[in-house]
C-alpha positions as CSV (number, residue, x, y, z in Angstrom):
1,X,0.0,0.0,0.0
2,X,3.2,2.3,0.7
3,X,4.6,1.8,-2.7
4,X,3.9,4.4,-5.8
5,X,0.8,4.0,-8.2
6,X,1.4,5.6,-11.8
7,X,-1.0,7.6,-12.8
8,X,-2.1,8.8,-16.2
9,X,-4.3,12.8,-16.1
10,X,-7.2,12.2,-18.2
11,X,-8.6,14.7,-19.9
12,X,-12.3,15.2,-18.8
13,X,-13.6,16.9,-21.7
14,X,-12.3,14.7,-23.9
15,X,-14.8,12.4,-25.7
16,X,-14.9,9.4,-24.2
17,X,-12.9,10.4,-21.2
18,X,-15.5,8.9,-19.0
19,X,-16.7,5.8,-21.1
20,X,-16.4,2.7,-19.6
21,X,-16.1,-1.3,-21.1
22,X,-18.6,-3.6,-20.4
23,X,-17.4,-5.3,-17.7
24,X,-17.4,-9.6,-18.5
25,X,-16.2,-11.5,-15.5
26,X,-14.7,-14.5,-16.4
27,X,-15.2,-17.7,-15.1
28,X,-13.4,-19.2,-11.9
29,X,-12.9,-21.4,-9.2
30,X,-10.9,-21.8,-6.2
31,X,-11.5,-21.9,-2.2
32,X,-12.5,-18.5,-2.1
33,X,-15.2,-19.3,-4.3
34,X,-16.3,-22.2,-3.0
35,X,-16.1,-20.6,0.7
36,X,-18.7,-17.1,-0.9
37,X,-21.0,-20.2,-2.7
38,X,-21.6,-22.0,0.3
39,X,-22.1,-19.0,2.1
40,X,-24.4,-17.9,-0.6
41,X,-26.1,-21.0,-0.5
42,X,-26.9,-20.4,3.2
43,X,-28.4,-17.1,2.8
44,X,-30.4,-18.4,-0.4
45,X,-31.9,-21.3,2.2
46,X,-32.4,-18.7,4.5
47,X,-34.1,-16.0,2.1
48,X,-36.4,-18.4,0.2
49,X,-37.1,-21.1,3.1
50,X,-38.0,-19.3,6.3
51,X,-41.0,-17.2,4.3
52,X,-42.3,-20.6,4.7
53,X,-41.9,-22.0,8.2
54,X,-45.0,-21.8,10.2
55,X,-44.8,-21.3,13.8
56,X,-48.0,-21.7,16.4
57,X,-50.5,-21.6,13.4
58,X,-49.2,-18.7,11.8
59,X,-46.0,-17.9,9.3
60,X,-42.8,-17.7,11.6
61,X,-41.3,-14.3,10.6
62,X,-44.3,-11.9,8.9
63,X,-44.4,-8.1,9.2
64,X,-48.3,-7.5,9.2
65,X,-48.7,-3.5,8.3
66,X,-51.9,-3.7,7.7
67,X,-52.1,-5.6,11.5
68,X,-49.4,-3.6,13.0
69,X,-47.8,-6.8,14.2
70,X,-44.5,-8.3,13.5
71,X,-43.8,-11.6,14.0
72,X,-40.4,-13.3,14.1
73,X,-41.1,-16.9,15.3
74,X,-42.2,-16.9,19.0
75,X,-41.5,-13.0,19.3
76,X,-44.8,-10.5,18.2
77,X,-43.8,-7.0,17.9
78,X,-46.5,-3.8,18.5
79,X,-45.5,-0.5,17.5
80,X,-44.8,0.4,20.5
81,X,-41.7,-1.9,20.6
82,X,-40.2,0.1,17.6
83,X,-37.5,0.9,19.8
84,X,-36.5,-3.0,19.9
85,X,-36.7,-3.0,16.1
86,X,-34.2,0.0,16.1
87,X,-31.4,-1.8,18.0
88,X,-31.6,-4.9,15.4
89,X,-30.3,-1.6,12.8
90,X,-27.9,-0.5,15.6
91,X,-26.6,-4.4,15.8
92,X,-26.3,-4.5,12.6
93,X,-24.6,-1.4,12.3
94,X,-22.0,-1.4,14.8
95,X,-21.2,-6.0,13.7
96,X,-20.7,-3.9,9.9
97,X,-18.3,-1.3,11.7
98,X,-16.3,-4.1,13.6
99,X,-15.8,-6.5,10.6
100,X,-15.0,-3.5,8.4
101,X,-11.8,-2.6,10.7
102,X,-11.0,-6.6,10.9
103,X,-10.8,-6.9,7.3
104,X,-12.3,-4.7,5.2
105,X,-15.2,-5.0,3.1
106,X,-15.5,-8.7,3.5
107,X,-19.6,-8.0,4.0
108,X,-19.6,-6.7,0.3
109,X,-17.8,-9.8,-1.3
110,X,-19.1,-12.1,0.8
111,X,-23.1,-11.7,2.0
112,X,-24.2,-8.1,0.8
113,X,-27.3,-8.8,-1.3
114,X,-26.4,-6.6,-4.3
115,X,-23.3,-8.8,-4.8
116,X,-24.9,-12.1,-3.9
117,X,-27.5,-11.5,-6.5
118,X,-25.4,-10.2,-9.1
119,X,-23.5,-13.8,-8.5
120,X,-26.1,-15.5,-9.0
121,X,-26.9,-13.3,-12.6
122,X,-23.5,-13.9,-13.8
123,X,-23.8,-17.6,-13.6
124,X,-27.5,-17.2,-15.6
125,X,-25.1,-15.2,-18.2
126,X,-22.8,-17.8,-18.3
127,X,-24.8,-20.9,-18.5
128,X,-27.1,-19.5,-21.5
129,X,-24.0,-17.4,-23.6
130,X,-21.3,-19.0,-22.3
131,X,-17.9,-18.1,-20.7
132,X,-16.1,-14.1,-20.8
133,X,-14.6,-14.5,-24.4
134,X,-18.2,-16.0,-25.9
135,X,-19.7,-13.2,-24.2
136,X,-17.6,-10.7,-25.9
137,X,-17.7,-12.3,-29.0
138,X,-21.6,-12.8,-29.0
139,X,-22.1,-8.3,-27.7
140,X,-20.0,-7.6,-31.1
141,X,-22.1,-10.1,-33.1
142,X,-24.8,-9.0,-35.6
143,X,-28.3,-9.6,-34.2
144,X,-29.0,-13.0,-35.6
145,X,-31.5,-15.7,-34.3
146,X,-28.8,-17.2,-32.4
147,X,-27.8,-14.7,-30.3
148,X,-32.0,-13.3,-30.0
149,X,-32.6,-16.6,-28.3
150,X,-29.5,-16.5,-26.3
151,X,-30.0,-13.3,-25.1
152,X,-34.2,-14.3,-24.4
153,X,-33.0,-17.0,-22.6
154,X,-30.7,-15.1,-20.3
155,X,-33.0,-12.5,-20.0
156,X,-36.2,-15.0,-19.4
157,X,-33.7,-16.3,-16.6
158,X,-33.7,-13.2,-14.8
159,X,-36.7,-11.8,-14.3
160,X,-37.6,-15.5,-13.3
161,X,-35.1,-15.1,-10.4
162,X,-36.2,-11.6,-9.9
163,X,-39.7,-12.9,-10.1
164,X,-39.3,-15.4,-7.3
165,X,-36.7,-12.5,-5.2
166,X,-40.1,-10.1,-5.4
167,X,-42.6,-12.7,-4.1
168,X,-40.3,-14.5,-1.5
169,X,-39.8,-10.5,-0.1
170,X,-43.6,-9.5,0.0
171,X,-44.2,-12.5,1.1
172,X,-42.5,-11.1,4.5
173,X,-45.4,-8.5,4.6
174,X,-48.4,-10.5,3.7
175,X,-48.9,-14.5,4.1
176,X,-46.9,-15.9,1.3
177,X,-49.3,-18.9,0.9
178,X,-52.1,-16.9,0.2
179,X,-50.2,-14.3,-2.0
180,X,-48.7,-17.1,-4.3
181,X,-52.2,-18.6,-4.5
182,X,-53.4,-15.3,-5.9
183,X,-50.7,-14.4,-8.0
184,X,-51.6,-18.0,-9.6
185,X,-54.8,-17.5,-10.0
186,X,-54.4,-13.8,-11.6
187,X,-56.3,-13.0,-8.5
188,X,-54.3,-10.7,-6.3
189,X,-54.6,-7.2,-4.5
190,X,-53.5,-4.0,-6.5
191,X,-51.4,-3.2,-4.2
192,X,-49.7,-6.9,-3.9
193,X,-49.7,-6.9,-7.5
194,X,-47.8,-3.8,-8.0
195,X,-45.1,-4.8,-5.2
196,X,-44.8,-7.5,-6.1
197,X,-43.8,-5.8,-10.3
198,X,-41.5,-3.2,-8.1
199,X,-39.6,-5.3,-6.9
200,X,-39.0,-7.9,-9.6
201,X,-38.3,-4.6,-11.0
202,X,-35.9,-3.6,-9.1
203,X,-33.6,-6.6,-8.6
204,X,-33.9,-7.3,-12.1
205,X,-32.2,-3.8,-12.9
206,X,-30.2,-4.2,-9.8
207,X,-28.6,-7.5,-10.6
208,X,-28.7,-7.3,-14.0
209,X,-28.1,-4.5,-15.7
210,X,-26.5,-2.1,-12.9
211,X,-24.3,-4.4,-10.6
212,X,-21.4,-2.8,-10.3
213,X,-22.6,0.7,-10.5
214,X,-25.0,0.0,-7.4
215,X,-21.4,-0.7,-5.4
216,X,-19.7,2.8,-7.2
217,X,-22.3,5.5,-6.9
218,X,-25.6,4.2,-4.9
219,X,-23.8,2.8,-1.8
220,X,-22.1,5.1,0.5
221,X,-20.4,2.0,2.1
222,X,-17.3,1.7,-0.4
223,X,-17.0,5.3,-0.1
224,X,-16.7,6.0,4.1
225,X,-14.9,2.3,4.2
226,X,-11.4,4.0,3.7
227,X,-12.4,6.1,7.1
228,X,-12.6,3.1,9.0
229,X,-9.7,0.4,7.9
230,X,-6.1,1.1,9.9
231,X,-2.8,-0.5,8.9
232,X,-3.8,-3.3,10.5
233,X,-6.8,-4.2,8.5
234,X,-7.0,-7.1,6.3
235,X,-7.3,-6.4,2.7
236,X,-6.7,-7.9,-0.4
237,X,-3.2,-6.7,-1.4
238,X,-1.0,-6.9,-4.1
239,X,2.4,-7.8,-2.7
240,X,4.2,-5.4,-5.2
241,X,8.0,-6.2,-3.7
242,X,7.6,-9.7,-4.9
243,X,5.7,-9.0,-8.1
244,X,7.1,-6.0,-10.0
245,X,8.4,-5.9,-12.8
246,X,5.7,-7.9,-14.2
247,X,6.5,-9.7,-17.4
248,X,5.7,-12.7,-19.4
249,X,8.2,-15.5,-19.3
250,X,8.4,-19.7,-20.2
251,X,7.4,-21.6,-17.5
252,X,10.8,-23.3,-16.8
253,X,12.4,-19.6,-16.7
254,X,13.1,-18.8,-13.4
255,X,12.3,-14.6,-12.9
256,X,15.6,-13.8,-11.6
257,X,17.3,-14.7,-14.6
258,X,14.7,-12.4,-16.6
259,X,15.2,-9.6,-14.2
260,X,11.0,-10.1,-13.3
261,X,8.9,-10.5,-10.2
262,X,6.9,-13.5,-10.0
263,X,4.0,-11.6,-11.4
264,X,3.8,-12.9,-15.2
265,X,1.0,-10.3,-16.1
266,X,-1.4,-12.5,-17.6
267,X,-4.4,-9.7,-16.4
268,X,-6.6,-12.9,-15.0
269,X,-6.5,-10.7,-11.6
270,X,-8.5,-8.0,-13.9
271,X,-10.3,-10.4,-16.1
272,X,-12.4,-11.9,-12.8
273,X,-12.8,-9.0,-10.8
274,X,-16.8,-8.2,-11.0
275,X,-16.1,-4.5,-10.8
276,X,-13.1,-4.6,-13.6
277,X,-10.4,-2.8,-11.0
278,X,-6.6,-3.9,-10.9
279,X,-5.9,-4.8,-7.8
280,X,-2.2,-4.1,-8.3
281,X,-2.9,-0.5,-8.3
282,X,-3.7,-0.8,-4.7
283,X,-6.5,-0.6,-2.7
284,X,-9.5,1.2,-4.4
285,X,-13.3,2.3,-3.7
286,X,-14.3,0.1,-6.1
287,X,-13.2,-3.1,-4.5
288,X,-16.0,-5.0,-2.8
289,X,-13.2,-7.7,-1.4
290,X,-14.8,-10.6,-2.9
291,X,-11.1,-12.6,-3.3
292,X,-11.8,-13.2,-6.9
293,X,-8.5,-12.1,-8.2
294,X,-6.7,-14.1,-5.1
295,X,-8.6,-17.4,-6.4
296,X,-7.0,-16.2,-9.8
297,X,-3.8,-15.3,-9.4
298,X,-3.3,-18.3,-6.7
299,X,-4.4,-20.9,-9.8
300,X,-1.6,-19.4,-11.9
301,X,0.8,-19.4,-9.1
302,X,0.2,-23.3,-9.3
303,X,0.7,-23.8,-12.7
304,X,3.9,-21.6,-13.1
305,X,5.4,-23.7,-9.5
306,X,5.7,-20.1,-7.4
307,X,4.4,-20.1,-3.9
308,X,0.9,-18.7,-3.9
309,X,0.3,-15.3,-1.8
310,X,1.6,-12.8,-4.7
311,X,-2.1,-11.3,-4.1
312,X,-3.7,-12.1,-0.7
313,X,-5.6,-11.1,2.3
314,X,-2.6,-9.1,3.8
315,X,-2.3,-5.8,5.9
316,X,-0.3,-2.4,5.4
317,X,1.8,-2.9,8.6
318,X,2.5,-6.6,7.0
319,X,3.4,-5.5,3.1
320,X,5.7,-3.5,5.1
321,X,7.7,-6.3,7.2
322,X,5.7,-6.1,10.1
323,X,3.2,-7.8,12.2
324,X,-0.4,-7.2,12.1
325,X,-2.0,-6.4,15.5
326,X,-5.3,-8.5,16.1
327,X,-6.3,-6.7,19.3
328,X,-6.2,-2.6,19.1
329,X,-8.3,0.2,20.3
330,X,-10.5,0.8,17.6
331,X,-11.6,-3.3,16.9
332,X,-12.2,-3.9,21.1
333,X,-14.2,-0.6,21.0
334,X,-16.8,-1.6,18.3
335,X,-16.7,-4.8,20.1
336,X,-17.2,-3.5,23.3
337,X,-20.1,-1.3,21.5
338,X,-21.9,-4.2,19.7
339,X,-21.8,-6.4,22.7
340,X,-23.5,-3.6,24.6
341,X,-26.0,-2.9,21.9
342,X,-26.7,-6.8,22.1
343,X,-27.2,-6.9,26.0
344,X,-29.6,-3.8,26.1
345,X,-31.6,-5.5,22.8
346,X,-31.6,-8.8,24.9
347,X,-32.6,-7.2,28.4
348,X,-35.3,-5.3,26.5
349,X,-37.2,-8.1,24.8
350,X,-36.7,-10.3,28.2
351,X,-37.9,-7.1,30.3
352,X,-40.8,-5.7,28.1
353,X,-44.3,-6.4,29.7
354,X,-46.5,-8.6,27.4
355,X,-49.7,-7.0,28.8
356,X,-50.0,-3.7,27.3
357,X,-52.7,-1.2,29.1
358,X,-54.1,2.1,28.3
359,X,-56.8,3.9,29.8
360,X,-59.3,6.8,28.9
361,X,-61.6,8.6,30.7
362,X,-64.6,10.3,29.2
363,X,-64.5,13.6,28.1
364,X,-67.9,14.1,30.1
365,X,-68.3,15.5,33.6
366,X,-69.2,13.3,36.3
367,X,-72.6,12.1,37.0
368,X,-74.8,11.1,40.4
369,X,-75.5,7.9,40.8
370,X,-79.1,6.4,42.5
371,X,-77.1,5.9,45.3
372,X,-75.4,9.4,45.9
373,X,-72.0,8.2,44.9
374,X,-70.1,10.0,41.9
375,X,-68.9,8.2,39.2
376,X,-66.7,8.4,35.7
377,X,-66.7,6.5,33.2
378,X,-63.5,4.8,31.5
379,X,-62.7,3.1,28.3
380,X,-59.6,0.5,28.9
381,X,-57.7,-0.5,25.8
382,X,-55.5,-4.1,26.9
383,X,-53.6,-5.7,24.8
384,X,-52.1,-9.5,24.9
385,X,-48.7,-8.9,23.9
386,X,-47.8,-13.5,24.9
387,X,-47.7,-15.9,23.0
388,X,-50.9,-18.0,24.8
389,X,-53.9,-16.7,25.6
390,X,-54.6,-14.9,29.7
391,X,-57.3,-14.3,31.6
392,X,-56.7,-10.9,33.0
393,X,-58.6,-9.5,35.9
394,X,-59.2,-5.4,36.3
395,X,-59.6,-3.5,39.4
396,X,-59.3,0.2,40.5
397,X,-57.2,1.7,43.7
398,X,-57.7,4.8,44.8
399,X,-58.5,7.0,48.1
400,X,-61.3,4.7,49.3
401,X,-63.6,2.0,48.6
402,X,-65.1,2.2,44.8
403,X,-67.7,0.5,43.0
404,X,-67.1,-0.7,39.5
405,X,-70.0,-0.9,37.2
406,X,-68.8,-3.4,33.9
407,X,-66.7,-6.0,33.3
408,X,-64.4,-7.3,35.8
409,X,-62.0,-9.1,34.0
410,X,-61.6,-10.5,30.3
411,X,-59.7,-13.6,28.4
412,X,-57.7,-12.3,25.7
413,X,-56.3,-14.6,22.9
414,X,-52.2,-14.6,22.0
415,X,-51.7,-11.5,20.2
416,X,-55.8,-9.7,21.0
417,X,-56.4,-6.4,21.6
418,X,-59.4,-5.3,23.4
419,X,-61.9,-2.5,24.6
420,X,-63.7,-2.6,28.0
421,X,-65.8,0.0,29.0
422,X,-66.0,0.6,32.8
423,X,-67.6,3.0,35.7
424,X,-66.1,3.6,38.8
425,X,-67.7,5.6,41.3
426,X,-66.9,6.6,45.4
427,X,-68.6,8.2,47.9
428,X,-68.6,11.9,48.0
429,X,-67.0,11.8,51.6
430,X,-63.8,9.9,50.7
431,X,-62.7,12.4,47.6
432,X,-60.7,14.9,49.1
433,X,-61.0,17.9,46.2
434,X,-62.1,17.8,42.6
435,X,-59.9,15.9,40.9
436,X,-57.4,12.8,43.0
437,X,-55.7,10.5,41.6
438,X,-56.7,6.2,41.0
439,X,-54.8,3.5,39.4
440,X,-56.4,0.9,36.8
441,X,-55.1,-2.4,37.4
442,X,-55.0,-5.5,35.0
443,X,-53.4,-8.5,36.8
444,X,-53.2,-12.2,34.9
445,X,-54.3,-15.3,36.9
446,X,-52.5,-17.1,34.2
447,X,-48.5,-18.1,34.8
448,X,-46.5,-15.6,37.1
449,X,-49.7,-13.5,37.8
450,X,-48.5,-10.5,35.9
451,X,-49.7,-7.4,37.0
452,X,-49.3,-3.9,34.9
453,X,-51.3,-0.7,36.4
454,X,-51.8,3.1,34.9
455,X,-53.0,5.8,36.9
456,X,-55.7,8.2,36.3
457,X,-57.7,10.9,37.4
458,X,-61.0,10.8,39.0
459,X,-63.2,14.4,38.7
460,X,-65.8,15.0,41.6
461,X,-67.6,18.2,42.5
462,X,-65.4,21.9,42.4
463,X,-67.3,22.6,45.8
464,X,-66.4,19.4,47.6
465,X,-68.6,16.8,48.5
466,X,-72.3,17.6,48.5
467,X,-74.3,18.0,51.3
């Protein structure tokens, strides 16, 4: 990273000055690869499988809008628990902070879904035109009615994956069953249908015909990365000591004797790289650190009998003859911060109540009963927050004995929301001024006997207690 990268000014008026090639990867394989397609084929399993689990009668993991509930398999989220939802992005932030100083943009190469989905569009391209150099050939080929029914194919390909991407994601907000049932059947909702066209949409512009430019100028990640890594960071390096000058030479020509580094510049680095960068220019924006070119370079390494490692995971303080430091200030604090984050997520979920209770009174004044007592009247809005259904039981405290006219108690399934009106009245004698304070209470005579209470106010006579 410490040596000197030639550069060439470019006019940027010039015609052409900012026209890019189509970028082909070419086809490869090595551990690297295998390593990002099994991880791949986790998060596929993952993506497309759990839309489908069911869990206590209903899907496992469905964000209900419409419902205001968010299910992820025994867990239902309210609106009220937003703050809970918050520190999943807060997680996920500060894990994306801590691998970044680790080793770089491993997230990008590795599990970002613009890059696992362009994967997964390159090998469409590849298995209905064929390889980098029948790519190439087949773009500067005359339309003919071979390469329309390639290109349909490829094409048809897509938006079938796109297609299935789109449902498999709205299918997170409204019961998949159902949805695929109606898509089927030409039968669904304007509003599913025209999510559901977004979005296949979307990745198939995404994936398809963007890719790379999604990574250069739509995702500020690549861009504030550089802020974050140290010299202790793992990237993927070009070791530029052992490799320059770069030359072509016979196989059984040791480089010494040619006055060359081991790298025989054979451009395979560039020619798999699915954002078309050199890697042994340095470390650039543009890299997403997918270890293509390492798979690459390591495959010629074999054949030519060199040691492999001429491009590799490496850090600055190691290119330069020292040792990397695992443990330093910056990696323990996002560390510290993301096991923190995690602690407060957990102790909130574990801590929330799973009885929610709100109560109104009526806008009206008070009233006389038959009796002589006054009363109020009070709306209660309880909510079952568990995963069972309770039998919850409602009573009132406050400065003396009351009488409550109305419901006292109600059995609320997993998940229920209810309204129970109420009237609570007390003798005049026991109200101290106009307006004192009470307490609603909902306790459940189901499991720990859960008790949540709100307090409220109680309005009696300006003057005081009649006479």
């Amino acid at each position: 990273m410490t040596q000197l990268i030639s550069a060439k000014q470019i006019d940027a008026c010039a015609p052409g000055a900012h026209a890019k090639p189509k970028i082909q990867p070419r086809y490869f394989t090595g551990f690297f690869r295998r390593l990002r397609m099994a991880g791949g084929a986790v998060l596929f399993a993952l993506y497309f499988g759990v839309a489908w689990l069911n869990w206590g009668g209903r899907q496992a993991v469905l964000w209900d809008l419409s419902g205001k509930e968010f299910h992820i398999f025994a867990a239902t989220f309210w609106p009220e628990d937003l703050i809970l939802l918050s520190a999943i992005l807060l997680i996920c932030a500060f894990g994306l902070f801590f691998i970044t100083v680790l080793a770089g943009r491993v997230w990008c190469g590795y599990t970002c879904p613009q890059s696992v989905w362009t994967w997964l569009f390159l090998w469409a391209e590849r298995v209905t035109e064929g390889d980098r150099s029948k790519r190439i050939k087949l773009d500067n080929a005359p339309l003919s009615f071979h390469k329309f029914g390639r290109r349909t194919a490829k094409h048809g390909l897509w938006l079938l994956i796109s297609l299935l991407t789109a449902v498999t994601f709205v299918g997170y907000f409204t019961p998949i069953r159902d949805l695929v049932v109606d898509i089927a059947l030409l039968e669904a909702s304007g509003w599913g249908a025209f999510w559901v066209f977004f979005f296949t949409a979307a990745t198939y512009l995404n994936a398809g015909w963007l890719r790379e430019k999604v990574c250069f100028h739509m995702c500020p990640y690549g861009r504030f990365q550089s802020s974050m890594v140290d010299a202790d960071s793992l990237v993927i390096t070009y070791d530029a000591e052992r490799g320059d000058p770069r030359g072509s030479r016979r196989k059984d020509q040791k480089p010494s004797a040619a006055g060359l580094g081991d790298c025989i510049d054979c451009q395979l680095c560039v020619q798999v790289c699915p954002t078309g960068i050199d890697i042994r220019d340095g470390l650039q924006m543009e890299c997403i650190g997918c270890a293509a070119c390492i798979d690459a370079c390591d495959s010629i390494m074999d054949k030519m009998g060199y040691d492999r490692g001429l491009i590799r995971y490496a850090s600055e303080r190691e290119l330069d003859g020292g040792e990397s430091r695992i443990l330093r200030p910056r990696l323990i604090g996002y560390f510290l911060l993301l096991i923190l984050v995690i602690g407060l997520f957990s102790w909130g979920v574990a801590s929330r109540p799973l009885i929610t209770l709100d109560v109104e009174r009526d806008r009206g004044m008070y009233r006389f009963t038959s009796s002589g007592q006054i009363e109020n009247s009070y709306l209660i809005k309880v909510r079952n927050k568990s995963s069972s259904a309770r039998h919850l039981v409602i009573d009132v405290a406050g400065p003396g004995r009351s009488t409550i006219q109305g419901p006292d108690g109600v059995v609320l399934a997993a998940g229920e929301k209810a309204e129970v009106p109420i009237s609570v009245a007390y003798d005049p004698e026991t109200l101290s001024g106009n307006r004192v304070d009470i307490r609603v209470q909902i306790r459940s005579l189901d499991g720990a006997g859960e008790t949540v209470a709100e307090k409220t106010t109680f309005v009696g006579p300006a003057s005081g207690p009649a006479r």
